[in-house]
MIKOLTI-891770 format. One record per residue: residue number from 1; x, y, z of N, C-alpha, C in turn. Coordinates in steps of 0.2 Angstrom, whole numbers. Layout:
N
   resi     n_u     n_v     n_w    ca_u    ca_v    ca_w     c_u     c_v     c_w
    NUM       X       Y       Z       X       Y       Z       X       Y       Z
...
***
This chain:
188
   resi     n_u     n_v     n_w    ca_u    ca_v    ca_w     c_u     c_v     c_w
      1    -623    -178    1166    -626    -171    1167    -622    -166    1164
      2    -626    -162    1159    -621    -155    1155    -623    -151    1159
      3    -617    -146    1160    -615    -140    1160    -617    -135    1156
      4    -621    -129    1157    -622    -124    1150    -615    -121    1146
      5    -613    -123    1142    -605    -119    1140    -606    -112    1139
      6    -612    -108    1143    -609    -100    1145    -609    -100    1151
      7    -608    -103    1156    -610    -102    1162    -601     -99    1165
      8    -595    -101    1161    -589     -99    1160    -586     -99    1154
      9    -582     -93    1154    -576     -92    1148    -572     -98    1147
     10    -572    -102    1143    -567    -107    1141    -561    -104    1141
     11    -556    -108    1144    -549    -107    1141    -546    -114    1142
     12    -544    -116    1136    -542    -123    1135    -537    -124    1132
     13    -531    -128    1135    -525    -127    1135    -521    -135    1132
     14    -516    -136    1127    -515    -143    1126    -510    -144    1127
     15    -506    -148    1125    -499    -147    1125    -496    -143    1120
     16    -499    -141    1113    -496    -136    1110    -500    -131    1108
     17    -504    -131    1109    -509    -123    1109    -515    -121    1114
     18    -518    -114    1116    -520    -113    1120    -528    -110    1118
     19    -533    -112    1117    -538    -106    1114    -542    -102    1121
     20    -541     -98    1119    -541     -91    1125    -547     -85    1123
     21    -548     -81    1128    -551     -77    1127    -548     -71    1122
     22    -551     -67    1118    -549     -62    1113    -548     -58    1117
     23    -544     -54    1115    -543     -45    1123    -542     -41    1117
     24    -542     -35    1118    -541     -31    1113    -533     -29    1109
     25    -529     -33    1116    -523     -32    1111    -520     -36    1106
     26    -526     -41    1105    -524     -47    1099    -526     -42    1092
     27    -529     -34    1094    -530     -34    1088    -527     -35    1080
     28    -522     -33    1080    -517     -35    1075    -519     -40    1072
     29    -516     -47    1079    -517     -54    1072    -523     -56    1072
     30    -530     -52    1075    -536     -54    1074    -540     -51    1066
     31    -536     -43    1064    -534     -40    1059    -533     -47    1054
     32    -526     -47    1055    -523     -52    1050    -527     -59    1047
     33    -531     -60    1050    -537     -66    1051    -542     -63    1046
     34    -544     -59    1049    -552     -57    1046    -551     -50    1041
     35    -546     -48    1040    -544     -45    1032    -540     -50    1027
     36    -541     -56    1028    -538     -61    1024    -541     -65    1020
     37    -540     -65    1012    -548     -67    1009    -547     -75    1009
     38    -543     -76    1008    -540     -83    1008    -545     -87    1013
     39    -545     -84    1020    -548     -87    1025    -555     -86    1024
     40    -558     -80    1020    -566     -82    1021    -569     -84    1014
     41    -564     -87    1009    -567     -90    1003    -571     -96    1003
     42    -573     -99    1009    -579    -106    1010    -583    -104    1018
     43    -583     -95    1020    -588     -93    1025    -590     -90    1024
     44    -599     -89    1029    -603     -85    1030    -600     -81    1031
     45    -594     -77    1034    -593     -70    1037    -588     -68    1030
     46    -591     -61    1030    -586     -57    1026    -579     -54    1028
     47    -574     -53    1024    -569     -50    1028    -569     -44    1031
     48    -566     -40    1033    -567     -35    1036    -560     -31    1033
     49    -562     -25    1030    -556     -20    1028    -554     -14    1032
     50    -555     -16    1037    -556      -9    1043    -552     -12    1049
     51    -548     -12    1052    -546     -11    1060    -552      -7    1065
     52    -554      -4    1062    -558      -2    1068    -565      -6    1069
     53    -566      -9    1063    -572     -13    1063    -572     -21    1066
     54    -563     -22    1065    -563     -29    1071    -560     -27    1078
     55    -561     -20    1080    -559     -18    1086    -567     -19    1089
     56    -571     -16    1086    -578     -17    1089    -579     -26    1089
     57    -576     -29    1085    -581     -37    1085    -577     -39    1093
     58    -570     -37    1094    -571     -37    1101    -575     -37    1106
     59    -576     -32    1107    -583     -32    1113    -588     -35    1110
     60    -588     -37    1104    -595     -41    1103    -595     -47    1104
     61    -588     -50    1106    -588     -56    1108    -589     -58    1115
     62    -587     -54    1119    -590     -54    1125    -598     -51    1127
     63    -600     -47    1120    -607     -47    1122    -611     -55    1120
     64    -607     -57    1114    -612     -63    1112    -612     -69    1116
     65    -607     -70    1120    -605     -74    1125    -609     -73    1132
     66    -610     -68    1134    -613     -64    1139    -622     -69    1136
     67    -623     -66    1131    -630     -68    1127    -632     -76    1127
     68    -626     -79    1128    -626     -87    1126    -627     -89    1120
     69    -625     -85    1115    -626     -82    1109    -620     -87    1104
     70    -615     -85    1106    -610     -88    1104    -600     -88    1109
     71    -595     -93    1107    -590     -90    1110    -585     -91    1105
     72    -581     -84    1105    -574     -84    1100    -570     -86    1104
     73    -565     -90    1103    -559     -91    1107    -552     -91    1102
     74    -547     -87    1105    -543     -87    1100    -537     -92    1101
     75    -534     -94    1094    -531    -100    1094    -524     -97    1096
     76    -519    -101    1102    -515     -95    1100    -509    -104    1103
     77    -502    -103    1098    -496    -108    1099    -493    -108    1105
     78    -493    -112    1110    -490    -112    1117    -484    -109    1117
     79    -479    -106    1114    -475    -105    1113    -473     -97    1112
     80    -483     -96    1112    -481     -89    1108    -490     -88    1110
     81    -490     -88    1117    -498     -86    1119    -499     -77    1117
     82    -496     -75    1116    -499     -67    1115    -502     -67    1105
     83    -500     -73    1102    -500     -70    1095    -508     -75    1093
     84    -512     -73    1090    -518     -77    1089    -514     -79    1082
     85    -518     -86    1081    -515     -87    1073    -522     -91    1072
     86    -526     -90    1074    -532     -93    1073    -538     -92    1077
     87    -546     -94    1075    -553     -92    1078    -558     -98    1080
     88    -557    -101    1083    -562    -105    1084    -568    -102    1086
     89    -574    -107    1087    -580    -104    1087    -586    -109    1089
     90    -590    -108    1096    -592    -112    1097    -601    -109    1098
     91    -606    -111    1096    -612    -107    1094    -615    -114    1092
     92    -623    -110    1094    -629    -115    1089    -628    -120    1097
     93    -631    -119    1104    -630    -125    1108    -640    -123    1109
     94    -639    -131    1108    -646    -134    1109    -647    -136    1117
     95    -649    -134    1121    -649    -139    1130    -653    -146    1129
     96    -660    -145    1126    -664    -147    1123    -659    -152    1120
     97    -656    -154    1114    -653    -160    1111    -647    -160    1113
     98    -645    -156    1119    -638    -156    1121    -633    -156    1118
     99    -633    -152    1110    -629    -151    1105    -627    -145    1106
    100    -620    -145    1101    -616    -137    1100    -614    -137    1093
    101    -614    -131    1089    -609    -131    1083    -602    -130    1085
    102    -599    -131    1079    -591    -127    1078    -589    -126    1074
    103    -584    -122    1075    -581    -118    1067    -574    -116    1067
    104    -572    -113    1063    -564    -112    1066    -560    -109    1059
    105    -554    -107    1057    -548    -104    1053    -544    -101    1059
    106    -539    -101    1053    -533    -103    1055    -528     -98    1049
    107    -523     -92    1052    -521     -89    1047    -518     -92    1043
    108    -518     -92    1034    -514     -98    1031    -507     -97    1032
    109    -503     -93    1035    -497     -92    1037    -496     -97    1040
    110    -501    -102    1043    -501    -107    1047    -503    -113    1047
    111    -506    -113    1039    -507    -121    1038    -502    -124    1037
    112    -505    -131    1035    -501    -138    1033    -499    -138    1041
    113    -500    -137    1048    -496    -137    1052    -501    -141    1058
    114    -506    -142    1057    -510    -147    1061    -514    -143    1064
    115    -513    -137    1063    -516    -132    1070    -522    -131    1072
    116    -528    -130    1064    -534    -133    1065    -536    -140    1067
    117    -532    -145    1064    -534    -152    1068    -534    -153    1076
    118    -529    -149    1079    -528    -150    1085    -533    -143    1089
    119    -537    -139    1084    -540    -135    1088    -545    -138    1089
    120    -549    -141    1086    -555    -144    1083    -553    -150    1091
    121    -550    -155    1090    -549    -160    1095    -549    -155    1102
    122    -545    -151    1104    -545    -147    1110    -553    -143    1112
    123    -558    -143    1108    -565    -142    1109    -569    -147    1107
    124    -568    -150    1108    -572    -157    1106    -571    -162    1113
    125    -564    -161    1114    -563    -165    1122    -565    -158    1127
    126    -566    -152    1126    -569    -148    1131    -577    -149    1130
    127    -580    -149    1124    -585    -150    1126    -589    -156    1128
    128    -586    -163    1125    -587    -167    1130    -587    -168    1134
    129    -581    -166    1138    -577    -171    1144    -578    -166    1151
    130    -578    -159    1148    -580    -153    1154    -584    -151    1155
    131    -589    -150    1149    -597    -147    1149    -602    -153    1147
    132    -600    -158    1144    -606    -164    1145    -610    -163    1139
    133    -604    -161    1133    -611    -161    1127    -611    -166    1126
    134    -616    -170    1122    -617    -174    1118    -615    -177    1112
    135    -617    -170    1108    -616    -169    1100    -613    -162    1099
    136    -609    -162    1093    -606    -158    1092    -606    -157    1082
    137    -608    -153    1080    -607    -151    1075    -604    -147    1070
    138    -604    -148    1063    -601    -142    1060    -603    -143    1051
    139    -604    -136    1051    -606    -136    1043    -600    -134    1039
    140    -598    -138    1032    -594    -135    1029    -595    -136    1022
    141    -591    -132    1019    -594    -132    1011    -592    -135    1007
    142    -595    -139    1003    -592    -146     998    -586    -143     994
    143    -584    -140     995    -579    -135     989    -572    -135     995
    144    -573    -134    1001    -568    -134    1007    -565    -141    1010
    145    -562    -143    1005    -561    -151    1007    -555    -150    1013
    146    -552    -147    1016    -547    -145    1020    -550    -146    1026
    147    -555    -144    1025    -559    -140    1032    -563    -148    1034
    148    -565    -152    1029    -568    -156    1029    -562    -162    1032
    149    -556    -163    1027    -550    -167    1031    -549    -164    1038
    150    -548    -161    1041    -548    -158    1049    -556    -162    1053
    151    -561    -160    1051    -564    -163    1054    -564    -172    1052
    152    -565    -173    1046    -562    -182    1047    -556    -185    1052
    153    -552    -180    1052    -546    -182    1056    -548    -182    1065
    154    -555    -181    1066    -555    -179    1072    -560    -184    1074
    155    -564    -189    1069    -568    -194    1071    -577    -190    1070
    156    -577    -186    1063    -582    -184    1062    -585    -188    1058
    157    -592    -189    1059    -596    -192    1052    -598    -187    1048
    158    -600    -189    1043    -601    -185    1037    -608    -188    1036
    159    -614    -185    1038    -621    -184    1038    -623    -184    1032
    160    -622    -179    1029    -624    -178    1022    -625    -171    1020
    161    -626    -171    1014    -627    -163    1012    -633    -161    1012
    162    -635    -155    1016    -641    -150    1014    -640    -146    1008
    163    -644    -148    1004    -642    -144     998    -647    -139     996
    164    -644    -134     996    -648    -126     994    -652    -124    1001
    165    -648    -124    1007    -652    -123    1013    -649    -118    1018
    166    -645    -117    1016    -644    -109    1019    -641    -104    1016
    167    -642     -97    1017    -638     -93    1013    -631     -91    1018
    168    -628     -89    1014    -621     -87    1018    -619     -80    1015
    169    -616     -75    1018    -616     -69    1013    -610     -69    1011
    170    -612     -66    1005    -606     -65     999    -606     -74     994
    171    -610     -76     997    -612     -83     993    -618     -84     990
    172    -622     -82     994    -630     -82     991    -632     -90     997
    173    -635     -93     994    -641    -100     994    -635    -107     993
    174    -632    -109     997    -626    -112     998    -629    -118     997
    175    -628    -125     996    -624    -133     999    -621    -133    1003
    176    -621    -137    1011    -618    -137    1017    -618    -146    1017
    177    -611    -147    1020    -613    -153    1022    -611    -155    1031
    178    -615    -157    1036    -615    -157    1038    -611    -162    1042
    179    -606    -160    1046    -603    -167    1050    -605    -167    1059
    180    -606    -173    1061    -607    -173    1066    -599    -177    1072
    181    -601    -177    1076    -597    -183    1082    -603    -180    1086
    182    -603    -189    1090    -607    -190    1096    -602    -192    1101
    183    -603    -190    1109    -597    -192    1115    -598    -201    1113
    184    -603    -203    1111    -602    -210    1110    -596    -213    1106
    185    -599    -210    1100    -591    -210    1095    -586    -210    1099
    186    -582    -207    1104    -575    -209    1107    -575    -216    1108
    187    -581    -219    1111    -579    -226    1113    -577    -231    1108
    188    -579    -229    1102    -580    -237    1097    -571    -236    1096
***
């Protein structure tokens, strides 16, 4: 039996990182995140030039959550829970096919260092193991093989590419490929 994943705020904690609620006082390294072009060269989301304009995506997180619309969690190193150094992102829950998407970056001040691969596994075992999804997905772009290694490292299959099926902005009419895991997959 699942759990709706808004029915509570996740906060999901490993042995080396914690993904948390956003508060307003991440704004700084939620800045440093989403004025980074590096990070949104293979997203839908545009960067943002404005501090004041990722002060508002704050409350929007908790409205979109609030909406069961989506949840931002921010990625932050056990070592250093005040500092976000990364965005997970968990959206697209079908109850119906008892599916959820994911998505995720990670400052590149912080790659090469497994961050995202362990963030991806700490939402993957939350949503299976605590809310009872089933499937879990994620779209990434043939061009983002990084993003794609992170997700192979986590027991993802590779579906296949929709190609010219979504638009993304600042991309136009994209190729997506799309990976899934099933809670079944753990067992084999």
């Amino acid at each position: 039996m699942s759990k709706n994943p808004f029915d509570q705020f996740p906060h999901i904690v490993t042995d080396e990182i914690t993904l948390r609620k956003i508060v307003a006082s991440d704004l700084d390294s939620l800045f440093e995140i989403y004025s980074n072009e590096n990070l949104f060269q293979y997203s839908p989301v545009m960067i943002k030039k404005n501090k004041d304009t990722v002060a508002n995506m704050i409350g929007h997180f908790e409205r979109d959550f609030n909406k069961g619309k989506e949840i931002f969690l921010g990625i932050c190193l056990n070592n250093e829970p005040d500092n976000i150094v990364g965005v997970a992102e968990i959206f697209d829950y079908s109850k119906d096919v008892n599916m959820i998407s994911i998505g995720y970056r990670v400052n590149d001040r912080f790659w090469g260092k497994g961050i995202a691969t362990k963030a991806v596994k700490a939402m993957t075992d939350y949503l299976f193991f605590d809310i009872g999804i089933n499937r879990i997905q994620a779209y990434v772009m043939p061009e983002n093989i990084k993003s794609q290694n992170v997700l192979l490292r986590n027991g993802f299959m590779k579906e296949g590419i929709i190609r010219q099926g979504f638009v993304w902005k600042g991309h136009g009419v994209v190729d997506l490929i799309l990976y899934s895991l099933l809670k079944s997959d753990l067992k084999k």
